[in-house]
PyMOL CGO cylinders between C-alpha atoms (Angstrom):
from pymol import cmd
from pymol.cgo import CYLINDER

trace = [
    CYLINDER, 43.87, 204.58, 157.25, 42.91, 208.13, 157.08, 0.3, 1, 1, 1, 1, 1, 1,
    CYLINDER, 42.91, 208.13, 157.08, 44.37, 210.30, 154.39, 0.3, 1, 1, 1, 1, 1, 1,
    CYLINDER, 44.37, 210.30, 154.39, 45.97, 212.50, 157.12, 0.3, 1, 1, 1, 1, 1, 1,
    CYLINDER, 45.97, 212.50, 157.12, 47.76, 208.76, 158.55, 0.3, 1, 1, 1, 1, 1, 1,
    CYLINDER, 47.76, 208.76, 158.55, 49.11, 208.32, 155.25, 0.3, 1, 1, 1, 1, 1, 1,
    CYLINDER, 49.11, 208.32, 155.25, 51.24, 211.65, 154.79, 0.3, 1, 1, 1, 1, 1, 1,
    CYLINDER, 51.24, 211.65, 154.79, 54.51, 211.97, 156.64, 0.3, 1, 1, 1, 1, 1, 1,
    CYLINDER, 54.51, 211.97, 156.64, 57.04, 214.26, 156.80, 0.3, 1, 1, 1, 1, 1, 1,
    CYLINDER, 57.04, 214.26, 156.80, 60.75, 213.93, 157.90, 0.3, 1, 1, 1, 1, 1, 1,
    CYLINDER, 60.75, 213.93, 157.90, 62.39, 216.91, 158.95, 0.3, 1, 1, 1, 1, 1, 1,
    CYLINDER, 62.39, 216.91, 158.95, 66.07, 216.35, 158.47, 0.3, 1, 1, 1, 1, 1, 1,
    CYLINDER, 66.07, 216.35, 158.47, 68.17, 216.50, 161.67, 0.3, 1, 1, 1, 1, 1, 1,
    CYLINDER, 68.17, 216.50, 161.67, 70.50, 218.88, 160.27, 0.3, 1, 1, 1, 1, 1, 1,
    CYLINDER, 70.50, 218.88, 160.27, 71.61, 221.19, 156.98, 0.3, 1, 1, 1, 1, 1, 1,
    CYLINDER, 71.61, 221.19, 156.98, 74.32, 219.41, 154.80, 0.3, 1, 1, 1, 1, 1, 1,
    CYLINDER, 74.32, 219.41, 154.80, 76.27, 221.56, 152.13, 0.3, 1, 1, 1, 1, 1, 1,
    CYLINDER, 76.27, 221.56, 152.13, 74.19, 222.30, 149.15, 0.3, 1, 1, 1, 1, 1, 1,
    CYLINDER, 74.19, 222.30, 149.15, 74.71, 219.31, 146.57, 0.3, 1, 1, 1, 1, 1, 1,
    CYLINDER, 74.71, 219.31, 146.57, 76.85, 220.14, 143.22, 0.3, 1, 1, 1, 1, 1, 1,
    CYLINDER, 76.85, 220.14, 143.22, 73.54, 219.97, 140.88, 0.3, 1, 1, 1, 1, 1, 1,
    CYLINDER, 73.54, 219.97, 140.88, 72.83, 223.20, 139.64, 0.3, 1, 1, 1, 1, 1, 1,
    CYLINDER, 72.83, 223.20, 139.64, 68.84, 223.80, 139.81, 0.3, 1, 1, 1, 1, 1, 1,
    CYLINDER, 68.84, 223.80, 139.81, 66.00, 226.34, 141.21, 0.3, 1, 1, 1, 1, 1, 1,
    CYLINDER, 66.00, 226.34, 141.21, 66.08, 226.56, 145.52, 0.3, 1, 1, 1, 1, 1, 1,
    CYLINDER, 66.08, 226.56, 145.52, 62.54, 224.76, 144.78, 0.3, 1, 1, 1, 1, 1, 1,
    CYLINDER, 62.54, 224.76, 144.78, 64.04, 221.77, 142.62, 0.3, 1, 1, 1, 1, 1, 1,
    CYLINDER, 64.04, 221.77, 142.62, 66.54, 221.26, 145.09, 0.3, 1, 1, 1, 1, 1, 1,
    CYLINDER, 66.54, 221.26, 145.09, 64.51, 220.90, 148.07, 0.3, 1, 1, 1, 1, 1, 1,
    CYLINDER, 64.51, 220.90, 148.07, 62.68, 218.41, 145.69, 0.3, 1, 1, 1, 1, 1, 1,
    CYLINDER, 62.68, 218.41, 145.69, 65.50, 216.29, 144.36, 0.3, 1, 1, 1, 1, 1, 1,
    CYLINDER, 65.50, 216.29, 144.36, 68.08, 216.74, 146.98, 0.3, 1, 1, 1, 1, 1, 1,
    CYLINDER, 68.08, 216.74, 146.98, 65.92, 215.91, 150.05, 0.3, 1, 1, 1, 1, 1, 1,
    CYLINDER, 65.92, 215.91, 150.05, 67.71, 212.36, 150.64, 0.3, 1, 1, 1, 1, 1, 1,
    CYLINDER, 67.71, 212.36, 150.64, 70.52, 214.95, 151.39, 0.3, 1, 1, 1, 1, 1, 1,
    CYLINDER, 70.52, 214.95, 151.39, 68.75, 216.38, 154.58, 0.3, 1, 1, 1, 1, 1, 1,
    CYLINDER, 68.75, 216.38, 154.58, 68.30, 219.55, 153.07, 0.3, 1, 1, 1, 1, 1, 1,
    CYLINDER, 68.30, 219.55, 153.07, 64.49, 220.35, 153.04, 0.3, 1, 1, 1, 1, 1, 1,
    CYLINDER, 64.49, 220.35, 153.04, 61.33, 218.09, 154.29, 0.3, 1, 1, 1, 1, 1, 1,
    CYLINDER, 61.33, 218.09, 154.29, 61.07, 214.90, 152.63, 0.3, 1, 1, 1, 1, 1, 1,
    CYLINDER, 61.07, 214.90, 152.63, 57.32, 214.16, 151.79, 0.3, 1, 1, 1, 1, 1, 1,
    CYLINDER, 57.32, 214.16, 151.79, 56.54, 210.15, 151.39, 0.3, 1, 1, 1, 1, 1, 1,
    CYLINDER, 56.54, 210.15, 151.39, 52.75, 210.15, 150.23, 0.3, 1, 1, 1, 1, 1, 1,
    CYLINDER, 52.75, 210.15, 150.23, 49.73, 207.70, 149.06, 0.3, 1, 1, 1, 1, 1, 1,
    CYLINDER, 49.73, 207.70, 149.06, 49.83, 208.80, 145.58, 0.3, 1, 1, 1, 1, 1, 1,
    CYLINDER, 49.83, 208.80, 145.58, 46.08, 208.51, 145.12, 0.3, 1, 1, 1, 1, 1, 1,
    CYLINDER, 46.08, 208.51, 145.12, 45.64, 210.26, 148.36, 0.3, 1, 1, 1, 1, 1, 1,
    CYLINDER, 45.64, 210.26, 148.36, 44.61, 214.13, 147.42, 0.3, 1, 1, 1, 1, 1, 1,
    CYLINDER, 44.61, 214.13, 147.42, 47.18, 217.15, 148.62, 0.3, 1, 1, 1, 1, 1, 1,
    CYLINDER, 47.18, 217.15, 148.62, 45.74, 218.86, 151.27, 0.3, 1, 1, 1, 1, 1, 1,
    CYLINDER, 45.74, 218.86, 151.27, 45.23, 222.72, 150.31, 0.3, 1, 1, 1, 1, 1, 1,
    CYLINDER, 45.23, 222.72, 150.31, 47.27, 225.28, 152.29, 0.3, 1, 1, 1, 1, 1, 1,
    CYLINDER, 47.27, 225.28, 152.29, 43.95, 225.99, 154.44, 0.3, 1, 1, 1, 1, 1, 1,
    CYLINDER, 43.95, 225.99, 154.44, 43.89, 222.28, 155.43, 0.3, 1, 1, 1, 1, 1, 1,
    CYLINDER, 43.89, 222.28, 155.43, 47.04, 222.70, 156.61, 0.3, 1, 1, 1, 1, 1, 1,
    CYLINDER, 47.04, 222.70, 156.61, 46.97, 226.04, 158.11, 0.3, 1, 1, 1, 1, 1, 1,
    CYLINDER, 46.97, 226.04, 158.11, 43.87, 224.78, 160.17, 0.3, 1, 1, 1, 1, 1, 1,
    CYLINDER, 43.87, 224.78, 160.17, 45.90, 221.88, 161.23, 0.3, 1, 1, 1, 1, 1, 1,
    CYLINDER, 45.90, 221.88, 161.23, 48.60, 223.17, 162.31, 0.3, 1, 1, 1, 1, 1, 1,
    CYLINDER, 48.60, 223.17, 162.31, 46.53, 226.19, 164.03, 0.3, 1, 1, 1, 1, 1, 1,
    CYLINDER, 46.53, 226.19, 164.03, 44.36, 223.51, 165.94, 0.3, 1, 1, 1, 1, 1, 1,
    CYLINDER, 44.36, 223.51, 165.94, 47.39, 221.51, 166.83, 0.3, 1, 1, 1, 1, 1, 1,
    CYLINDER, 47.39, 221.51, 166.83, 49.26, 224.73, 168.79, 0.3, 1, 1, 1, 1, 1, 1,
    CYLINDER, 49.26, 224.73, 168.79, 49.36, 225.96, 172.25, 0.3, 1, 1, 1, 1, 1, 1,
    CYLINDER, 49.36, 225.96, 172.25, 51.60, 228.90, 172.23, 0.3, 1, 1, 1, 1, 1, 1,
    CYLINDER, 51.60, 228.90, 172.23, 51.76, 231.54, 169.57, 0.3, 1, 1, 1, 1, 1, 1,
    CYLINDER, 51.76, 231.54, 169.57, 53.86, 235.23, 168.76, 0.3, 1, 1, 1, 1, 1, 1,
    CYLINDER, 53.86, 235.23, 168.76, 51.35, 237.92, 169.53, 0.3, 1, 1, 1, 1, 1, 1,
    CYLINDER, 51.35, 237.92, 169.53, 52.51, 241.49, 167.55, 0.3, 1, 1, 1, 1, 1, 1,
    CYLINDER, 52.51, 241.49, 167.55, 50.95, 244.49, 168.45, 0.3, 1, 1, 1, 1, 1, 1,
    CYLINDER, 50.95, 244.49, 168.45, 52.10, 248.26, 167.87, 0.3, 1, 1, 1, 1, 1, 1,
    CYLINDER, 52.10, 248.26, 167.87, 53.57, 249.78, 171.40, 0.3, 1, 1, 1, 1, 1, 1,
    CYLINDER, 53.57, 249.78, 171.40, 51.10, 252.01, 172.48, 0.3, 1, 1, 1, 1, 1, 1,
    CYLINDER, 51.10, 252.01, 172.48, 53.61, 254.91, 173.22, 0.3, 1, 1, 1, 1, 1, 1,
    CYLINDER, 53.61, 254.91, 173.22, 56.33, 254.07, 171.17, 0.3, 1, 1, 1, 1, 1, 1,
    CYLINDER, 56.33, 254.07, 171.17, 54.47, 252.97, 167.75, 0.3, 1, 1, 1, 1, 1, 1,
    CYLINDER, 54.47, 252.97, 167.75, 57.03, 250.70, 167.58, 0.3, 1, 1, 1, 1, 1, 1,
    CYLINDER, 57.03, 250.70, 167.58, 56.30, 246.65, 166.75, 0.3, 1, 1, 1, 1, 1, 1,
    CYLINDER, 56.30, 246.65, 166.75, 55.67, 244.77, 169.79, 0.3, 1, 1, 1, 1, 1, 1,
    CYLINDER, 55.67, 244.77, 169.79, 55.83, 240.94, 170.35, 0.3, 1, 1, 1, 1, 1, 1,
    CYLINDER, 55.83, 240.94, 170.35, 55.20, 238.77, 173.01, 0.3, 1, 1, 1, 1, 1, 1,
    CYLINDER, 55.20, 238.77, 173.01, 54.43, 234.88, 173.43, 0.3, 1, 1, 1, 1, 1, 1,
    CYLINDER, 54.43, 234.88, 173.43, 51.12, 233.90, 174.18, 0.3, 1, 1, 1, 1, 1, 1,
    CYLINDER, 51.12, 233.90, 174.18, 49.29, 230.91, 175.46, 0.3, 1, 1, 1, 1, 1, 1,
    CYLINDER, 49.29, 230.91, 175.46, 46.52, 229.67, 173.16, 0.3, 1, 1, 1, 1, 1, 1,
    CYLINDER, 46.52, 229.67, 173.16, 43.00, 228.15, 172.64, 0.3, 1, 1, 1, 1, 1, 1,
    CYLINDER, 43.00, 228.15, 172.64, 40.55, 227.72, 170.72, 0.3, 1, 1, 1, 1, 1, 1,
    CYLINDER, 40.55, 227.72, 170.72, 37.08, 229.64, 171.16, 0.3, 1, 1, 1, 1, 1, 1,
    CYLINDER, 37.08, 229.64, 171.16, 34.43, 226.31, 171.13, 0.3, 1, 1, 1, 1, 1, 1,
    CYLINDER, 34.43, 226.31, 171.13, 31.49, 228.47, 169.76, 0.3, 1, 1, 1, 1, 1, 1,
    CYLINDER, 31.49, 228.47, 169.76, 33.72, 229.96, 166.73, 0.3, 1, 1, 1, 1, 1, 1,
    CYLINDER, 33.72, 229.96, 166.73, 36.27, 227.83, 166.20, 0.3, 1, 1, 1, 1, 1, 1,
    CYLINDER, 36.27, 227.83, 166.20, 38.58, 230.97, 166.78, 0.3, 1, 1, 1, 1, 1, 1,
    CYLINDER, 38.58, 230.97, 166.78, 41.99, 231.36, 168.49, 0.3, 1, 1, 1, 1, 1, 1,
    CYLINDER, 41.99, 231.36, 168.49, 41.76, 232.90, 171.41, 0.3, 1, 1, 1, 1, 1, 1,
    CYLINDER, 41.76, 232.90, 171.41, 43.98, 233.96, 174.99, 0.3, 1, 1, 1, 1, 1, 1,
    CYLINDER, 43.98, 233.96, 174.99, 43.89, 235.25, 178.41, 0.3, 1, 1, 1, 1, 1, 1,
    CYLINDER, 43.89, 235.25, 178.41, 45.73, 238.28, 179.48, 0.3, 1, 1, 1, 1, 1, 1,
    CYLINDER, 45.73, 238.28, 179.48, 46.10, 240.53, 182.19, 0.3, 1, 1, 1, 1, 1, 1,
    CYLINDER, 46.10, 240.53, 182.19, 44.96, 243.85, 182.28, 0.3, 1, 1, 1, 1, 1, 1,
    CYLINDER, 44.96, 243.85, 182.28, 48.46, 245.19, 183.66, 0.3, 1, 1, 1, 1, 1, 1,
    CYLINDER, 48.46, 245.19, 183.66, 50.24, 243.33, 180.64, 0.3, 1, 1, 1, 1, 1, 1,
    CYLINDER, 50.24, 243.33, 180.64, 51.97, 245.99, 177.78, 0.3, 1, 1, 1, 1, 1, 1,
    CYLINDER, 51.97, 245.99, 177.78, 50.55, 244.03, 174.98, 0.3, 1, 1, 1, 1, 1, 1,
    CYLINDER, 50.55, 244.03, 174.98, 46.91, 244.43, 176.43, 0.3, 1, 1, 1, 1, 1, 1,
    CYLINDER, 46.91, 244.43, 176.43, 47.67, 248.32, 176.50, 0.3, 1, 1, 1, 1, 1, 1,
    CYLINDER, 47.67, 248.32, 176.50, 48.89, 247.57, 172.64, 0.3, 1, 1, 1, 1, 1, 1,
    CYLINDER, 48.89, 247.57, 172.64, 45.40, 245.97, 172.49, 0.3, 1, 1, 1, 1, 1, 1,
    CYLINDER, 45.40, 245.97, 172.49, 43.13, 248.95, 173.78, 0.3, 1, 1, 1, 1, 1, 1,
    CYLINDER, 43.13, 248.95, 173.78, 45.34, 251.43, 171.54, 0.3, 1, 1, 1, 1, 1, 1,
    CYLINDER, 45.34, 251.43, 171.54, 45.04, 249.69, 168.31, 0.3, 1, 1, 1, 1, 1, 1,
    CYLINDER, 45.04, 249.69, 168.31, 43.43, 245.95, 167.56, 0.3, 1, 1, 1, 1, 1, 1,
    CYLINDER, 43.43, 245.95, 167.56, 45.07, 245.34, 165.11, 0.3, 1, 1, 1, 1, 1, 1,
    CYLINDER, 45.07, 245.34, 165.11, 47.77, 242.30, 164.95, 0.3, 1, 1, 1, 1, 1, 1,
    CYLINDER, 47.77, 242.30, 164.95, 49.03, 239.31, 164.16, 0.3, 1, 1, 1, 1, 1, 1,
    CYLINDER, 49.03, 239.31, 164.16, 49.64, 236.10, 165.78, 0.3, 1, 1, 1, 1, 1, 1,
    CYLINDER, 49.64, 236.10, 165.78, 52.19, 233.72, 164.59, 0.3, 1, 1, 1, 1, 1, 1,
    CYLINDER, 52.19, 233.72, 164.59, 52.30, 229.67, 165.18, 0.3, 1, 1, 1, 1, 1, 1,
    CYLINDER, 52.30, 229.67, 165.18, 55.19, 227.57, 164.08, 0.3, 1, 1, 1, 1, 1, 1,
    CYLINDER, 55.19, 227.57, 164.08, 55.02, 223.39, 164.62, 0.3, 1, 1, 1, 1, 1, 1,
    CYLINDER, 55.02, 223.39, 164.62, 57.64, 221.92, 166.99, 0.3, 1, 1, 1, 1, 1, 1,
    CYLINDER, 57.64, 221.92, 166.99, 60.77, 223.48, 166.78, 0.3, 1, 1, 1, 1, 1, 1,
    CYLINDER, 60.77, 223.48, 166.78, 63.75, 220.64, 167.17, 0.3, 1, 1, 1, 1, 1, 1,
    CYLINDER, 63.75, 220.64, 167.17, 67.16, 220.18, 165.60, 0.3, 1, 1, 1, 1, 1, 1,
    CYLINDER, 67.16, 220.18, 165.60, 67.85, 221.51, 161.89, 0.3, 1, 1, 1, 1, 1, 1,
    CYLINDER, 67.85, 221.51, 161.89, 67.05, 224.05, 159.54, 0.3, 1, 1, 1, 1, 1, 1,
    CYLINDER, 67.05, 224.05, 159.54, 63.93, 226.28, 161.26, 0.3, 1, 1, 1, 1, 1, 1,
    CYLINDER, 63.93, 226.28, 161.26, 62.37, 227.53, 158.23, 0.3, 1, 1, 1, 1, 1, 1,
    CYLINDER, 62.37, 227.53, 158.23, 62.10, 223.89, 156.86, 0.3, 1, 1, 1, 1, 1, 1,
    CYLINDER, 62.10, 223.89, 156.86, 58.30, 223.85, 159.58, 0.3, 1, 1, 1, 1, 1, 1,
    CYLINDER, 58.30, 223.85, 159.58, 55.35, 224.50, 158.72, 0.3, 1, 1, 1, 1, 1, 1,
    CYLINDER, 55.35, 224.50, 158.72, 53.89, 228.17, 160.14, 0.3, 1, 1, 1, 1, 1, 1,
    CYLINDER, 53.89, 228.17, 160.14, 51.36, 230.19, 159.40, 0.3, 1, 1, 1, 1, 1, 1,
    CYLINDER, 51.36, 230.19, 159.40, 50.54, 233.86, 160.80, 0.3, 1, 1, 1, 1, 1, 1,
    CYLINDER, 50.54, 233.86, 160.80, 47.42, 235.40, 161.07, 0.3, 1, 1, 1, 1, 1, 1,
    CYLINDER, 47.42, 235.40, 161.07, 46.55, 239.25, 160.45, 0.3, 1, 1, 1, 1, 1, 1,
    CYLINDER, 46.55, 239.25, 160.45, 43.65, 240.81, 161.80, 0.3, 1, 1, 1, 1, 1, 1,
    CYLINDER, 43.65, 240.81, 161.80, 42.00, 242.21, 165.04, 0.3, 1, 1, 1, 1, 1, 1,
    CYLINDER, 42.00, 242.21, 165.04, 41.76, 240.95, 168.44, 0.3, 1, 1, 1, 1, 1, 1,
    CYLINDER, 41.76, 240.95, 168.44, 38.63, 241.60, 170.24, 0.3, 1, 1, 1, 1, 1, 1,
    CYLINDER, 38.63, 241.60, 170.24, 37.78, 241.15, 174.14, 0.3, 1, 1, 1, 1, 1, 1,
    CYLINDER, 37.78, 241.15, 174.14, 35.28, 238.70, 174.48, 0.3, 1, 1, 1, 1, 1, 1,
    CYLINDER, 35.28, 238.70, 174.48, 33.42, 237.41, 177.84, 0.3, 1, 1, 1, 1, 1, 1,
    CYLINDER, 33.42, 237.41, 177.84, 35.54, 234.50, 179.70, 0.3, 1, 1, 1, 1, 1, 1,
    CYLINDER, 35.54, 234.50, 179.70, 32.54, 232.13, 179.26, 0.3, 1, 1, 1, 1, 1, 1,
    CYLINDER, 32.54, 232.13, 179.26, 32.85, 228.76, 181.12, 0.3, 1, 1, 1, 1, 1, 1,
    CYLINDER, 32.85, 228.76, 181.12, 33.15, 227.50, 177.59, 0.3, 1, 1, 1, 1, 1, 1,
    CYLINDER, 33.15, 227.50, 177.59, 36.07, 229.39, 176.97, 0.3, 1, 1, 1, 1, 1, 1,
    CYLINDER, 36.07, 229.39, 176.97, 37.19, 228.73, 180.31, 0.3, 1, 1, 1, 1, 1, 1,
    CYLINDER, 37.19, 228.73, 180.31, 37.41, 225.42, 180.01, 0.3, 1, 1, 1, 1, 1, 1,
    CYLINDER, 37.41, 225.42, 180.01, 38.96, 225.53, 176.54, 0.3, 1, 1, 1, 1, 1, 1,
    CYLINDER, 38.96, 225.53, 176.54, 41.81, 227.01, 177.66, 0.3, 1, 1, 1, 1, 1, 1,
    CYLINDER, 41.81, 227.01, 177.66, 42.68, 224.94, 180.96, 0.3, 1, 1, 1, 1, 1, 1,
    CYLINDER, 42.68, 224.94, 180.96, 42.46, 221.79, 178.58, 0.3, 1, 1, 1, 1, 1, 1,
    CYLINDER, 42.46, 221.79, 178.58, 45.23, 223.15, 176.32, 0.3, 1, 1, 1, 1, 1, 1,
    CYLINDER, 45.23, 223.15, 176.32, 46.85, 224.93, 179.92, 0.3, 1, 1, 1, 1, 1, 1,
    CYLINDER, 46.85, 224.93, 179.92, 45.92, 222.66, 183.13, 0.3, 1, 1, 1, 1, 1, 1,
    CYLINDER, 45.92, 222.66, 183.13, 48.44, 225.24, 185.35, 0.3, 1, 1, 1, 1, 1, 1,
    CYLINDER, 48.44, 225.24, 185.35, 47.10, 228.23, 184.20, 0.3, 1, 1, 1, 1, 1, 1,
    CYLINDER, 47.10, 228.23, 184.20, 44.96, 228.96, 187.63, 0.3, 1, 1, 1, 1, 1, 1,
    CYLINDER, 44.96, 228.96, 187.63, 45.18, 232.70, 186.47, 0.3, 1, 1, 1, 1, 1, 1,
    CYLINDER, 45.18, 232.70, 186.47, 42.17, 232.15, 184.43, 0.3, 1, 1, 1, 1, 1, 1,
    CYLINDER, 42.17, 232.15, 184.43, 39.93, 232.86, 187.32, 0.3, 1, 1, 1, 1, 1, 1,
    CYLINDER, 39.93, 232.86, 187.32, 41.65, 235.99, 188.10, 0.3, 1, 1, 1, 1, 1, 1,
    CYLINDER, 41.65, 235.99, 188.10, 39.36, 238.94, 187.59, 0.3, 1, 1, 1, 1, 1, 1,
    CYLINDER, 39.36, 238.94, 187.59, 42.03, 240.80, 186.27, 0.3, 1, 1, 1, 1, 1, 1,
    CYLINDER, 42.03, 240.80, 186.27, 42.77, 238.78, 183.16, 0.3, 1, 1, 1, 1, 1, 1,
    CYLINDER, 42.77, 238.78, 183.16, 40.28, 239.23, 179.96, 0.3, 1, 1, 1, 1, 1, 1,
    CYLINDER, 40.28, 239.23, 179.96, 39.94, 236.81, 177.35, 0.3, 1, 1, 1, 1, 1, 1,
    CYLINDER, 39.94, 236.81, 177.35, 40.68, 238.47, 174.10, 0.3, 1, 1, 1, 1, 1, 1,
    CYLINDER, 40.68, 238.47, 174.10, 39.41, 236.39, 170.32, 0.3, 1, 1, 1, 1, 1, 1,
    CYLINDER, 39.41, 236.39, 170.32, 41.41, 236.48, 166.88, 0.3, 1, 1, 1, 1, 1, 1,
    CYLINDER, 41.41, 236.48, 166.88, 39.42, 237.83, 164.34, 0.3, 1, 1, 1, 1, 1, 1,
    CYLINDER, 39.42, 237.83, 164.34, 41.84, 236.74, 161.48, 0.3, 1, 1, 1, 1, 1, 1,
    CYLINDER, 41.84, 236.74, 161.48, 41.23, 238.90, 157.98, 0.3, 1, 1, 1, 1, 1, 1,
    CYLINDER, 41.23, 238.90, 157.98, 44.41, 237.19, 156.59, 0.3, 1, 1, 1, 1, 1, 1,
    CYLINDER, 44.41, 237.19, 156.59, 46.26, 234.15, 156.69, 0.3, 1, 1, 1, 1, 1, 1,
    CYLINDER, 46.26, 234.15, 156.69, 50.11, 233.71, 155.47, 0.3, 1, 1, 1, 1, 1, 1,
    CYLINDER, 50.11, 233.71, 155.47, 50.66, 229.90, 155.24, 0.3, 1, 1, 1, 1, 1, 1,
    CYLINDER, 50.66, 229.90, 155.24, 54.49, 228.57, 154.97, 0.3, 1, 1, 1, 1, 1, 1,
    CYLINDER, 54.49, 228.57, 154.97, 55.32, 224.92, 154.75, 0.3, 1, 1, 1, 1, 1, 1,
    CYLINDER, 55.32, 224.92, 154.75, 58.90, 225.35, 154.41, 0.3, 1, 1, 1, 1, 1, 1,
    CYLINDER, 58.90, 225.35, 154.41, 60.99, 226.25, 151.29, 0.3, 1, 1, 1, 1, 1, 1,
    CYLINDER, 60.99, 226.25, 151.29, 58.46, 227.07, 148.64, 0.3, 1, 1, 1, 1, 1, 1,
    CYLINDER, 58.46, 227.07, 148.64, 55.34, 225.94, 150.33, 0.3, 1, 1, 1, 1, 1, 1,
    CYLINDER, 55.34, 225.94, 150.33, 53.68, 228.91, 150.61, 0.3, 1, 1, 1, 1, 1, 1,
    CYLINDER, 53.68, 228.91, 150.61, 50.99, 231.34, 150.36, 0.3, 1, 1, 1, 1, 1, 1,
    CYLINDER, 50.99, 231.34, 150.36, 48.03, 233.63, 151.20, 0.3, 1, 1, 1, 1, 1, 1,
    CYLINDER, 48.03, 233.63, 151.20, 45.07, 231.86, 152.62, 0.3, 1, 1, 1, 1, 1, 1,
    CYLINDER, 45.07, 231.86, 152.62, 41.39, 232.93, 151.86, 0.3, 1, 1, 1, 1, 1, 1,
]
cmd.load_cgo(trace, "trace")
């Protein structure tokens, strides 16, 4: 069994009260998880952690929708918007198709510069006990290539808008990468 196999997490259903022990917000999401507080971790011991890229990459491959946040071309104001996902085959890159008439692609042409967000699954209890990771940097319009093409119908088989000449297939070029992993799992990816 693959190292990946042998990790598993549990996501408690729901948030009980905070138990009567009186430790760090880290220690208690370590010895309080059999109270459905925080993810539960049950791990081959010889098995070695995965690093925060690992997991960023994982849960980045693993993702079909993301937050895209530009800056409002007119307003200068933050911007978001969901986005449909893929993955560039040549780079290994995130990357979307959007229409030329959409606000964020007028974001786009103004200023580049953004971030895309990815969260896993969202279901019952606590939110910020998932894994997500957001990436800063530039998106770039790059040619819809039957590569990329392709790419994206296998993550979005109804998305027949993809042959549309008026939507553009814009790349991630990520500078940085946040990585959270739920209460104090987190950092700054190189």
């Amino acid at each position: 069994m693959s190292v990946a196999l042998q990790r598993v997490a549990v996501i408690a259903s729901h948030v009980r009260p905070p138990c009567s022990v009186r430790h760090s917000p880290c220690c208690h999401a370590t010895l309080c998880a059999a109270s459905g507080s925080a993810v539960v971790f049950m791990e081959n011991p010889k098995a070695p952690a995965p690093s925060h890229a690992e997991k960023a990459r994982t849960l980045m491959a693993g993702q079909r929708q993301g937050f895209l946040a530009t800056t409002h071309h007119q307003l200068g104001a933050p911007y978001g918007t969901l986005i449909n996902l893929a993955t560039c085959p040549e780079s290994g890159m995130p990357f979307t198709v959007i229409s030329r008439m959409a606000e964020h692609t007028a974001n786009l042409q103004k200023s580049s510069v953004c971030s895309v967000l990815v969260t896993e699954a969202q279901g019952s209890g606590d939110q910020l006990a998932v894994s997500r990771c957001t990436c800063v940097g530039e998106m770039e319009r790059v040619e819809k290539t039957p590569g990329r093409r392709a790419a994206f119908l296998s993550n979005h088989s109804s998305a027949t808008y993809v042959d549309f000449d008026d939507f553009q297939c814009w790349r991630l070029k990520c500078d940085r990468l946040r990585y959270i992993g739920g209460f104090c799992e987190k950092s700054w990816v190189d």
